[in-house]
ZADO-1210 file (C-alpha; in nm, 4 decimals, padded with zeros to 6 digits):
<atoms>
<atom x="-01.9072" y="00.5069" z="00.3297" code="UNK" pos="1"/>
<atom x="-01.6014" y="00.2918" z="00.1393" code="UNK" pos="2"/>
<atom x="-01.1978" y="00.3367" z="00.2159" code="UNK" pos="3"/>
<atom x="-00.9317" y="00.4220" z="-00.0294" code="UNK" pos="4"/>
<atom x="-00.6870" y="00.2570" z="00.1904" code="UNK" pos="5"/>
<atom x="-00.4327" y="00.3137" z="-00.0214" code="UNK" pos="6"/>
<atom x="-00.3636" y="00.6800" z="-00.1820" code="UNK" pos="7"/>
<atom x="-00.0889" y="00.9194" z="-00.1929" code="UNK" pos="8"/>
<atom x="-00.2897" y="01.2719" z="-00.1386" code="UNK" pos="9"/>
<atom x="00.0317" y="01.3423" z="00.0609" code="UNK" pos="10"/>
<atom x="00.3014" y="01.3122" z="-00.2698" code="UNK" pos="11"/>
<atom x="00.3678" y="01.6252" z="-00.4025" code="UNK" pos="12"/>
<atom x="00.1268" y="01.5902" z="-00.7371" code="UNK" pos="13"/>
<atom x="-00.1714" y="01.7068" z="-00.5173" code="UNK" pos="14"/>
<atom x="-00.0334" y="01.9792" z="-00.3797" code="UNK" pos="15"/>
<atom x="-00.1915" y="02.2634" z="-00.5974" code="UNK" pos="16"/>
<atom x="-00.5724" y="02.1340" z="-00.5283" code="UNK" pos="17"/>
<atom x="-00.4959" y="01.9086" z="-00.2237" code="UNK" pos="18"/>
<atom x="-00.7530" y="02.0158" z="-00.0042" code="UNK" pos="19"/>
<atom x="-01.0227" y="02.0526" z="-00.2739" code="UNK" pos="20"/>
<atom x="-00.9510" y="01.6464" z="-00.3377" code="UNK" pos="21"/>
<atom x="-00.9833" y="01.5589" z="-00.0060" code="UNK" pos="22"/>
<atom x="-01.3502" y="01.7701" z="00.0300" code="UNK" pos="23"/>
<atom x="-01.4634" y="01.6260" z="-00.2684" code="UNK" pos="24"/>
<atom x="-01.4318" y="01.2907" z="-00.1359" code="UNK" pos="25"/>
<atom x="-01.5124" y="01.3497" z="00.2222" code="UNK" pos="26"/>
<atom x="-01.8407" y="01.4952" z="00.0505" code="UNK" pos="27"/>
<atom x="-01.8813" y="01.1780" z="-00.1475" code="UNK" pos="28"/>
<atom x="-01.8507" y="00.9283" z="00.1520" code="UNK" pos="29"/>
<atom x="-01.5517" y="00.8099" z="00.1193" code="UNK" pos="30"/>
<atom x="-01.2641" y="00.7657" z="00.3754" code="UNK" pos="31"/>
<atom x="-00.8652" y="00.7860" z="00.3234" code="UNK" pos="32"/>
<atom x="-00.5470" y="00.6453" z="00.4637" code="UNK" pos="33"/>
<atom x="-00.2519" y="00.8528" z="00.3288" code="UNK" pos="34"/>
<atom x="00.0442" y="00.5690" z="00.2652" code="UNK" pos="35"/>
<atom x="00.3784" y="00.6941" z="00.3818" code="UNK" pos="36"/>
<atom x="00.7008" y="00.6080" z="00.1521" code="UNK" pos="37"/>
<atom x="00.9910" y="00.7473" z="00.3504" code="UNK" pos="38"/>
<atom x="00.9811" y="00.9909" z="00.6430" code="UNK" pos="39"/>
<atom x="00.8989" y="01.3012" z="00.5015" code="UNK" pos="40"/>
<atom x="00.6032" y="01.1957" z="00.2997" code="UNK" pos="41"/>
<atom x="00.4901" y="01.0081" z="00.6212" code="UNK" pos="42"/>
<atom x="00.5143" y="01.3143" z="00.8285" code="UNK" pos="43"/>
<atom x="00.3114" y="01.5105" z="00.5430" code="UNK" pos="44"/>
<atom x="00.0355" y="01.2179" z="00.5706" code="UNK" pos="45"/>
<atom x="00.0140" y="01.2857" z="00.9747" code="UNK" pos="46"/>
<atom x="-00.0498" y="01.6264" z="00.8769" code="UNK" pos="47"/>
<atom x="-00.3089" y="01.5995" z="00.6409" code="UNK" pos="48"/>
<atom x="-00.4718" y="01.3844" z="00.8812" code="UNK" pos="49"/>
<atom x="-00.5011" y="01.5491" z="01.1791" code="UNK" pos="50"/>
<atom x="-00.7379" y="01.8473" z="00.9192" code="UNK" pos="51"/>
<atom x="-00.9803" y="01.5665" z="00.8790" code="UNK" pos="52"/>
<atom x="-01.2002" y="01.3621" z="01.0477" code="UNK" pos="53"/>
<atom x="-01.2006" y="01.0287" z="00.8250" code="UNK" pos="54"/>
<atom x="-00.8322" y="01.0937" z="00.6521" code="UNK" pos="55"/>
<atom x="-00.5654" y="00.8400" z="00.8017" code="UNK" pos="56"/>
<atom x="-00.2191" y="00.7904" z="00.7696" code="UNK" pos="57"/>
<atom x="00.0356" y="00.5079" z="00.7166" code="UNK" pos="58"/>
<atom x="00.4082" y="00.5737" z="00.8108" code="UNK" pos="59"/>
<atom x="00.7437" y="00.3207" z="00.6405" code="UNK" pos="60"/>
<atom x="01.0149" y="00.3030" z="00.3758" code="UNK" pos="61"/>
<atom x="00.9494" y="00.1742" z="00.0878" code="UNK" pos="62"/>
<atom x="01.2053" y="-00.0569" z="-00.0666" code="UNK" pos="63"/>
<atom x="01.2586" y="00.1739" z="-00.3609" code="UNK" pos="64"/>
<atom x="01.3628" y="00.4614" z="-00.1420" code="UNK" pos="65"/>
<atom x="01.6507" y="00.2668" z="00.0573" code="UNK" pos="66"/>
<atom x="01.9451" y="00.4036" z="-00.0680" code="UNK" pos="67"/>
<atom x="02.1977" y="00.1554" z="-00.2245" code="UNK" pos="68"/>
<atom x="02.5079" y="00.2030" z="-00.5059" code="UNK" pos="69"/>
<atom x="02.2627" y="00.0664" z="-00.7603" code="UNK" pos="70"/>
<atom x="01.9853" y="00.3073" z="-00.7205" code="UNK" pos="71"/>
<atom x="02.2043" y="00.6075" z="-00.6792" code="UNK" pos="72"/>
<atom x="02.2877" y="00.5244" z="-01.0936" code="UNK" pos="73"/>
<atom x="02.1037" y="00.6098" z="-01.3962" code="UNK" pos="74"/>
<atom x="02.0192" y="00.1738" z="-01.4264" code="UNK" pos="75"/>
<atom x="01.8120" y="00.2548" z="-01.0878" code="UNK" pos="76"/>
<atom x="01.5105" y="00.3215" z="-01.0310" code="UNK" pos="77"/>
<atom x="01.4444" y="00.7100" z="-01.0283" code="UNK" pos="78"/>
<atom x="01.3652" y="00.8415" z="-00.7023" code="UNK" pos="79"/>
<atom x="01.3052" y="01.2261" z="-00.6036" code="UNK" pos="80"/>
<atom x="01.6247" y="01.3692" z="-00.5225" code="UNK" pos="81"/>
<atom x="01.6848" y="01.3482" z="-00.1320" code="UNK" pos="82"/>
<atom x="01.4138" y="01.0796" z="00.0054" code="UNK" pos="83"/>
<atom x="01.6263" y="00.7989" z="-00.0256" code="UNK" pos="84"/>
<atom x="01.7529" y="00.6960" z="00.3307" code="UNK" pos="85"/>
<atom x="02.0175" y="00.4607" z="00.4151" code="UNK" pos="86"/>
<atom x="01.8433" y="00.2429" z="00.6470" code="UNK" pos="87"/>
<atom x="01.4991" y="00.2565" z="00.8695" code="UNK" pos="88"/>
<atom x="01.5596" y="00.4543" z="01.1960" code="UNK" pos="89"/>
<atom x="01.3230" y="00.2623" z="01.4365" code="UNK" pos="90"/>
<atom x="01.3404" y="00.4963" z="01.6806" code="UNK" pos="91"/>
<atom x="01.1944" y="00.8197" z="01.4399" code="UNK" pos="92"/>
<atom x="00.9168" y="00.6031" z="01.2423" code="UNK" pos="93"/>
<atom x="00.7696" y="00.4637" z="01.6164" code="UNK" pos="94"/>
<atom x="00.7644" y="00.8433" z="01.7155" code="UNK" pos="95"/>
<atom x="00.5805" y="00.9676" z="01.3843" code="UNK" pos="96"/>
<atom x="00.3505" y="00.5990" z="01.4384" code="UNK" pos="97"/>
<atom x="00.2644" y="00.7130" z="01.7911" code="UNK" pos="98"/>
<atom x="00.0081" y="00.9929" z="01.6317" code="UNK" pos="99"/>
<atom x="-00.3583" y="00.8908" z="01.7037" code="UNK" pos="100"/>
<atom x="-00.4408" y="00.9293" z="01.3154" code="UNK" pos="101"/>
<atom x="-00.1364" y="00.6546" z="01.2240" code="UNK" pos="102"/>
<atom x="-00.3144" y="00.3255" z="01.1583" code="UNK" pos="103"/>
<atom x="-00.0527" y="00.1003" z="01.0117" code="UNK" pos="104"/>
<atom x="00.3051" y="00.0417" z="00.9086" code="UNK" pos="105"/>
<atom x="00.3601" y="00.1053" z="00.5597" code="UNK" pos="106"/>
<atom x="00.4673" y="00.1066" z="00.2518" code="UNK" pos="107"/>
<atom x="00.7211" y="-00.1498" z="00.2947" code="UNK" pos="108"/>
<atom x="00.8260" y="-00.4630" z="00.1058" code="UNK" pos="109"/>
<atom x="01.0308" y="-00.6081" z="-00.1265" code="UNK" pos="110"/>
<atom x="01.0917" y="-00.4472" z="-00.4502" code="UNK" pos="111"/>
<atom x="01.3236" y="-00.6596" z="-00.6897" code="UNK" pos="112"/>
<atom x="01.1996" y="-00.5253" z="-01.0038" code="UNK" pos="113"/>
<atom x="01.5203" y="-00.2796" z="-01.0891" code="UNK" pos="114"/>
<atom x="01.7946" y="-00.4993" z="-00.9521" code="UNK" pos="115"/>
<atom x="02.1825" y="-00.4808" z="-01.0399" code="UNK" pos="116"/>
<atom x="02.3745" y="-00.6740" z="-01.2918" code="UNK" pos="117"/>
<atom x="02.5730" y="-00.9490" z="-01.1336" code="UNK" pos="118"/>
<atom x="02.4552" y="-01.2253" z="-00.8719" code="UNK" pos="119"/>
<atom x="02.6996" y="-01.0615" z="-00.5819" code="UNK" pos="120"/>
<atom x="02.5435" y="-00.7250" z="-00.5831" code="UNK" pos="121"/>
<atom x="02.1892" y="-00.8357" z="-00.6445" code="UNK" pos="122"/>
<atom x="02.2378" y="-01.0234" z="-00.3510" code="UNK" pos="123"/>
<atom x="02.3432" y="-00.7212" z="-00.1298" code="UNK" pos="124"/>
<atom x="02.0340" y="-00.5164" z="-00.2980" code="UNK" pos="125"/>
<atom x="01.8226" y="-00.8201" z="-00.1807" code="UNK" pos="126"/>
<atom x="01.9918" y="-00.8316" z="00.1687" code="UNK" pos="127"/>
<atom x="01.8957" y="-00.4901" z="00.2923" code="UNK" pos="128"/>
<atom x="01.5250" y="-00.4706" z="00.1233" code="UNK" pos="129"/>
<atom x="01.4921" y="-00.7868" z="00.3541" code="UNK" pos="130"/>
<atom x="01.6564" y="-00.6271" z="00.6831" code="UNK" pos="131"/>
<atom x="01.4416" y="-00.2750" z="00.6043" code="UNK" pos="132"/>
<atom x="01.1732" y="-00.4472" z="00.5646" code="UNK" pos="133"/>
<atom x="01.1901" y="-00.6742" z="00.9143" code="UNK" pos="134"/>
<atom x="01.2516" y="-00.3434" z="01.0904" code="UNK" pos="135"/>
<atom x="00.9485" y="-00.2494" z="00.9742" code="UNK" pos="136"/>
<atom x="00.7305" y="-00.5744" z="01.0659" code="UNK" pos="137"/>
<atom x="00.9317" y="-00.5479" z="01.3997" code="UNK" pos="138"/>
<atom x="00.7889" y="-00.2170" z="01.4852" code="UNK" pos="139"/>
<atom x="00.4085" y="-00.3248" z="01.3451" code="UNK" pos="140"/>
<atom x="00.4109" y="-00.5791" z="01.5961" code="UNK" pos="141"/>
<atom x="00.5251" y="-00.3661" z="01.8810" code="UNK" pos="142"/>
<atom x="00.3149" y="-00.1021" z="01.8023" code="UNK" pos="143"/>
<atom x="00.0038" y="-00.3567" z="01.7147" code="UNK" pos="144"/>
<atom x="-00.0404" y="-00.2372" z="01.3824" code="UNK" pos="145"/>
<atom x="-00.1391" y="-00.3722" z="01.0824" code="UNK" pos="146"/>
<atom x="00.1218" y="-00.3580" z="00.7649" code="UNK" pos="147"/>
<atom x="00.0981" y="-00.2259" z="00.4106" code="UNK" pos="148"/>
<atom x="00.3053" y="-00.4476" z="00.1473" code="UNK" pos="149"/>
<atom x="00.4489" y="-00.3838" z="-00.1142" code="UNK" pos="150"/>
<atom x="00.5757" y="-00.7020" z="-00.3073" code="UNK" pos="151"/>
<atom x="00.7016" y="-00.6961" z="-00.7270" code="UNK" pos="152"/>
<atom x="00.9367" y="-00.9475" z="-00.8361" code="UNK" pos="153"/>
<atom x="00.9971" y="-01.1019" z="-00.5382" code="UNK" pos="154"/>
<atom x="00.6775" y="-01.3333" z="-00.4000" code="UNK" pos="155"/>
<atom x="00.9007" y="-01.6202" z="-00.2710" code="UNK" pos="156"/>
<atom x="01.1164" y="-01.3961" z="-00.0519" code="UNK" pos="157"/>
<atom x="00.7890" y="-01.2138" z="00.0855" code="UNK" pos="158"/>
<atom x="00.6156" y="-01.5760" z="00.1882" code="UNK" pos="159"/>
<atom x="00.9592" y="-01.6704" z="00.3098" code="UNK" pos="160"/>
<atom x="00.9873" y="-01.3767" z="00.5466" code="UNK" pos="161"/>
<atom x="00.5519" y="-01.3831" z="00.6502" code="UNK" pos="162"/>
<atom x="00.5279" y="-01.7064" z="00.6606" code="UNK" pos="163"/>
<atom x="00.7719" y="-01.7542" z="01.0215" code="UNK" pos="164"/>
<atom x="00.5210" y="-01.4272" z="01.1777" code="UNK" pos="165"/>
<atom x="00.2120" y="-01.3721" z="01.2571" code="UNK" pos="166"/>
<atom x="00.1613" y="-01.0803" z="01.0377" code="UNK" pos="167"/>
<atom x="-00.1725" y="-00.8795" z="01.0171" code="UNK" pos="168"/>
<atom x="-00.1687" y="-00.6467" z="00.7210" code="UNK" pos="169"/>
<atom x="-00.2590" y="-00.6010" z="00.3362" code="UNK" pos="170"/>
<atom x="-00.0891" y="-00.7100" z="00.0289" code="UNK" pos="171"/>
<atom x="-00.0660" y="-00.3947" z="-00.1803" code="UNK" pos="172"/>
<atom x="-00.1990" y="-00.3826" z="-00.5460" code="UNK" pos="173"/>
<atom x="-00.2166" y="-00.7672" z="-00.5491" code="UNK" pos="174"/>
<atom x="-00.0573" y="-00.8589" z="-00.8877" code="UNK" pos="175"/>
<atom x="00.0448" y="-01.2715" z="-00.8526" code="UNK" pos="176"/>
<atom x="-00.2002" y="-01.5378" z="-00.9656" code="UNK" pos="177"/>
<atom x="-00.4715" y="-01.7276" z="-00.8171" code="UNK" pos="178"/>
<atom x="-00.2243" y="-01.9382" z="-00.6071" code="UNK" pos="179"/>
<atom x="-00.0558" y="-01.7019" z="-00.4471" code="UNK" pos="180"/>
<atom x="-00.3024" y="-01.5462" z="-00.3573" code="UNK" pos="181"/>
<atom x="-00.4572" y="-01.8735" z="-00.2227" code="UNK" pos="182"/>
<atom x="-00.0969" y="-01.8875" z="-00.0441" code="UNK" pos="183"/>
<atom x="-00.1222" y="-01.5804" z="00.1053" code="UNK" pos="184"/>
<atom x="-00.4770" y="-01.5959" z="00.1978" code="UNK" pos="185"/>
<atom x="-00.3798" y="-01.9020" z="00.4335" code="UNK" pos="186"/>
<atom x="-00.1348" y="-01.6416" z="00.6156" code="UNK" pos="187"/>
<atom x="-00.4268" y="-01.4297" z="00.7032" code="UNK" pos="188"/>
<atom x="-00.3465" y="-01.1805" z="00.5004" code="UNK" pos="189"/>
<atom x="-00.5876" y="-00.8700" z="00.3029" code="UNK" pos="190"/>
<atom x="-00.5776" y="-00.7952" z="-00.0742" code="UNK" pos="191"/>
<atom x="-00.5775" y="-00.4533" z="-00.2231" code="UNK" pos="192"/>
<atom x="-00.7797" y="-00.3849" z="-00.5194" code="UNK" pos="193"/>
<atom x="-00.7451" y="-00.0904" z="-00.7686" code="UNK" pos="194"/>
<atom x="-00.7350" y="00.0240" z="-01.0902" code="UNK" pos="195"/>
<atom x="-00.4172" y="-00.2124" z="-01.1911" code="UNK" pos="196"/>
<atom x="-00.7194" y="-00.4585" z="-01.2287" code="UNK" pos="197"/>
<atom x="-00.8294" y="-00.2862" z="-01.5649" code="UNK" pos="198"/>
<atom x="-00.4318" y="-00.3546" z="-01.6920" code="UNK" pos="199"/>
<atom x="-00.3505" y="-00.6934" z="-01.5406" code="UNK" pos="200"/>
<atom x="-00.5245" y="-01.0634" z="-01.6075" code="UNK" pos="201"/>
<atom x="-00.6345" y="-01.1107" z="-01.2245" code="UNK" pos="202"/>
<atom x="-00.9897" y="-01.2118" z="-01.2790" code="UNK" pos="203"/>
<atom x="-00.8728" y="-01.5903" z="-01.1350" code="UNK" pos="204"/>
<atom x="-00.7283" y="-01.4552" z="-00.8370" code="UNK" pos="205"/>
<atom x="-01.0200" y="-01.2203" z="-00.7332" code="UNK" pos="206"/>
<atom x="-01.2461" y="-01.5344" z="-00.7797" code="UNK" pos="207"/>
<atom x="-01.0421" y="-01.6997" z="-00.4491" code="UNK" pos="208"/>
<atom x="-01.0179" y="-01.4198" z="-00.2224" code="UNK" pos="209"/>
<atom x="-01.2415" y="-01.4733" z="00.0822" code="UNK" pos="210"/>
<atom x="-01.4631" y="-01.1488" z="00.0587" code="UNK" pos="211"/>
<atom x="-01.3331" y="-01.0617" z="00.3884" code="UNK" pos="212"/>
<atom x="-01.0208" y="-01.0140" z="00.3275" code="UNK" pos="213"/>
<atom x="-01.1003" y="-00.7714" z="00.0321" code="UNK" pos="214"/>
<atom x="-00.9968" y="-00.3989" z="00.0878" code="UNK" pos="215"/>
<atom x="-01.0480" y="-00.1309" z="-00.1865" code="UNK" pos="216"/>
<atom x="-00.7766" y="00.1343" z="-00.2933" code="UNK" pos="217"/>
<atom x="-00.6326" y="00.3193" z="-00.5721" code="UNK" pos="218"/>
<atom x="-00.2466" y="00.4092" z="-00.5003" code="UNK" pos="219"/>
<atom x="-00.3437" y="00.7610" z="-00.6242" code="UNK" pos="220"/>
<atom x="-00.2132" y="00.9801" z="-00.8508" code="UNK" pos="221"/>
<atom x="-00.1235" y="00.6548" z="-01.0143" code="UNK" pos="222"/>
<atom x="-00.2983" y="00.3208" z="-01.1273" code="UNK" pos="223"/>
<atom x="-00.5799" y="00.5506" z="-01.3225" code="UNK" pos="224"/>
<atom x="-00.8495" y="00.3210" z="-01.4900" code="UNK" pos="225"/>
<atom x="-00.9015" y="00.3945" z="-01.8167" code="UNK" pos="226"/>
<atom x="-01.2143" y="00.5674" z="-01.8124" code="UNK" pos="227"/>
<atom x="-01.1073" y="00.8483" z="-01.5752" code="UNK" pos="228"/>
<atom x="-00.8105" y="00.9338" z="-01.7997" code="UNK" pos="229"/>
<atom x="-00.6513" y="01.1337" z="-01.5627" code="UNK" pos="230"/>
<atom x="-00.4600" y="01.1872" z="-01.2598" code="UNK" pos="231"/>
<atom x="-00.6269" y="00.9027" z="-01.0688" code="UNK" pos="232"/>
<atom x="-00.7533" y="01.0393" z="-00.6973" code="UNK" pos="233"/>
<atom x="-01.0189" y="00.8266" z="-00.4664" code="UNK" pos="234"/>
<atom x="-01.3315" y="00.9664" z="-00.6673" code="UNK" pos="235"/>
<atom x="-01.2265" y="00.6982" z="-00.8756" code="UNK" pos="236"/>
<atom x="-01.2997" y="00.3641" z="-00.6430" code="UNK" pos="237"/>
<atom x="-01.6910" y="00.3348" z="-00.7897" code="UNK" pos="238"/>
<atom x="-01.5034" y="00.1807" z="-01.0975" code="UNK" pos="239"/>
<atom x="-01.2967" y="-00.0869" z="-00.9149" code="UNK" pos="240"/>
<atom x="-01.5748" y="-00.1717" z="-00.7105" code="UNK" pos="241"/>
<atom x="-01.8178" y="-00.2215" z="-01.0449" code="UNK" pos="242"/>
<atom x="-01.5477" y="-00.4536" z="-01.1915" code="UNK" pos="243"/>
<atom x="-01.4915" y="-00.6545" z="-00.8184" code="UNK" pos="244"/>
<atom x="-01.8760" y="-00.6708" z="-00.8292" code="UNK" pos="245"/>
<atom x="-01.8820" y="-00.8067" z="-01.2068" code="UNK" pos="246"/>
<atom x="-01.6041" y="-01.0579" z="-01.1127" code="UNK" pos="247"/>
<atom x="-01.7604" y="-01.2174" z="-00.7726" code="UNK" pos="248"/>
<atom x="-02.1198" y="-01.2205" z="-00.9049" code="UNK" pos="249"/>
<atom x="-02.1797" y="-00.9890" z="-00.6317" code="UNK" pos="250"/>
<atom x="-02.3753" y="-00.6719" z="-00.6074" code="UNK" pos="251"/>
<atom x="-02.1941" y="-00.3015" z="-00.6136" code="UNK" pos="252"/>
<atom x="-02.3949" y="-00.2453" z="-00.2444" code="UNK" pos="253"/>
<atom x="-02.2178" y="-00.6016" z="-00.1441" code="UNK" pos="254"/>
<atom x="-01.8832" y="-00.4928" z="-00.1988" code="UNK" pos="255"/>
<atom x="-01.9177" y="-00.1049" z="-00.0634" code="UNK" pos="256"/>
<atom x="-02.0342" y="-00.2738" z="00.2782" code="UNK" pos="257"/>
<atom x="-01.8011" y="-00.5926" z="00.3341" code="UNK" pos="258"/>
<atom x="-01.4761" y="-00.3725" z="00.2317" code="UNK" pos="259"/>
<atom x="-01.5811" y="-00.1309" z="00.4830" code="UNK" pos="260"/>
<atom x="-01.6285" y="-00.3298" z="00.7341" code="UNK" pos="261"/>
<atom x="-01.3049" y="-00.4734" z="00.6361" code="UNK" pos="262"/>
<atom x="-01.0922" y="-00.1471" z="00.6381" code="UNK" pos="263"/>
<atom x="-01.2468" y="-00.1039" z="00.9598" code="UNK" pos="264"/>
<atom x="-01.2090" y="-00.4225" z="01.1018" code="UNK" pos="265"/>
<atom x="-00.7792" y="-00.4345" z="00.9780" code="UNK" pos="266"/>
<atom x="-00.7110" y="-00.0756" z="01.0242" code="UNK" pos="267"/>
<atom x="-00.9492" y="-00.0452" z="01.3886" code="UNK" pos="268"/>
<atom x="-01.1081" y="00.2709" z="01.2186" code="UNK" pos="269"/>
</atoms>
């Protein structure tokens, strides 16, 4: 068996075939952890999980859904009207975490990428992505979960923020170069690997990652690699393990085993 342990089955582009997905990859051995972006698509990945024997979920906000004055504008980044929320209500994400199918905290991050003109309100944008975001570490830890990052534009405030906890948990679609991710593998810390890896330059940066700290995912229905040309889904993970095999000078078998072990080992599947 392998892990996509990181798709969005639960985001409303899957919900005409849904089910059929989810069989298809069941069928083909390979296990899912639904990632959560804001309350309602984290309460849709509890769902899904509880039809399934080796579907997971992941419940947080991700820094793109906070609301602020900036992202409410056409210069923000476009969101799906009504899942933006103010701030993270503690109290509501540690009831939806307390399901026996929730294995980690997440999506949540920093997201800097859309950011308002002028250094005032940039700095208020910044502010509250950092306070959402410590919420959400807050709760990992009192729950003993592992967390699911999301990080683009904005490396130095992430290691500022992991780098005074002890943080177990998974850098998300790892995108920085070899020494950050040297950096962040001296915090402990997993990478996820998917099919950005056929779009970015990140062959230096594989080449340092400790094998166990490798997970596999694909961020479905996005992230496609180029030879599925198409709505990407978990089916897909045989071609991001072929191109992490080509990279380490490791065989396919190699990587199917250790990142199983390691989704297991991180996520206590």
């Amino acid at each position: 068996m392998i892990f996509d342990t990181h798709a969005h089955l639960n985001f409303f582009e899957f919900d005409k075939d849904r089910d059929e997905v989810i069989k298809k990859c069941l069928e083909a051995q390979i296990g899912i952890i639904n990632i959560g972006t804001n309350f309602k698509s984290s309460e849709v990945g509890i769902g899904i999980s509880k039809e399934y024997s080796n579907v997971f979920s992941a419940v947080g906000l991700h820094p793109t859904n906070i609301t602020s004055d900036f992202l409410k504008t056409k210069e923000g980044f476009k969101t799906s009207e009504g899942f933006l929320e103010d701030d993270f209500d503690y109290k509501q994400y540690k009831e939806l975490a307390k399901s026996k199918k929730v294995v980690a905290i997440g999506e949540c991050g920093l997201d800097y990428w859309y950011r308002p003109k002028g250094a005032a309100k940039r700095e208020l944008f910044k502010e509250k992505q950092k306070k959402v975001f410590i919420k959400q570490l807050d709760l990992a830890e009192e729950l003993n979960l592992p967390v699911i990052i999301h990080c683009r534009s904005a490396f130095d405030d992430l290691l500022e923020i992991l780098s005074k906890r002890k943080v177990k948990g998974v850098l998300h679609c790892f995108t920085g170069s070899k020494e950050e991710a040297e950096r962040l593998s001296s915090l402990g810390l997993y990478f996820g690997i998917n099919g950005i890896i056929f779009k970015m330059e990140l062959e230096e940066a594989i080449k340092v990652m400790p094998m166990d700290k490798i997970l596999l995912e694909t961020d479905c229905p996005y992230l496609s690699p180029p030879m599925l040309g198409e709505r990407n889904n978990p089916l897909s993970l045989k071609y991001v393990i072929e191109e992490i095999s080509r990279i380490k000078g490791v065989s396919i078998k190699e990587i199917e085993e250790v990142t199983y072990k390691n989704s297991k080992d991180l996520f206590n599947i």
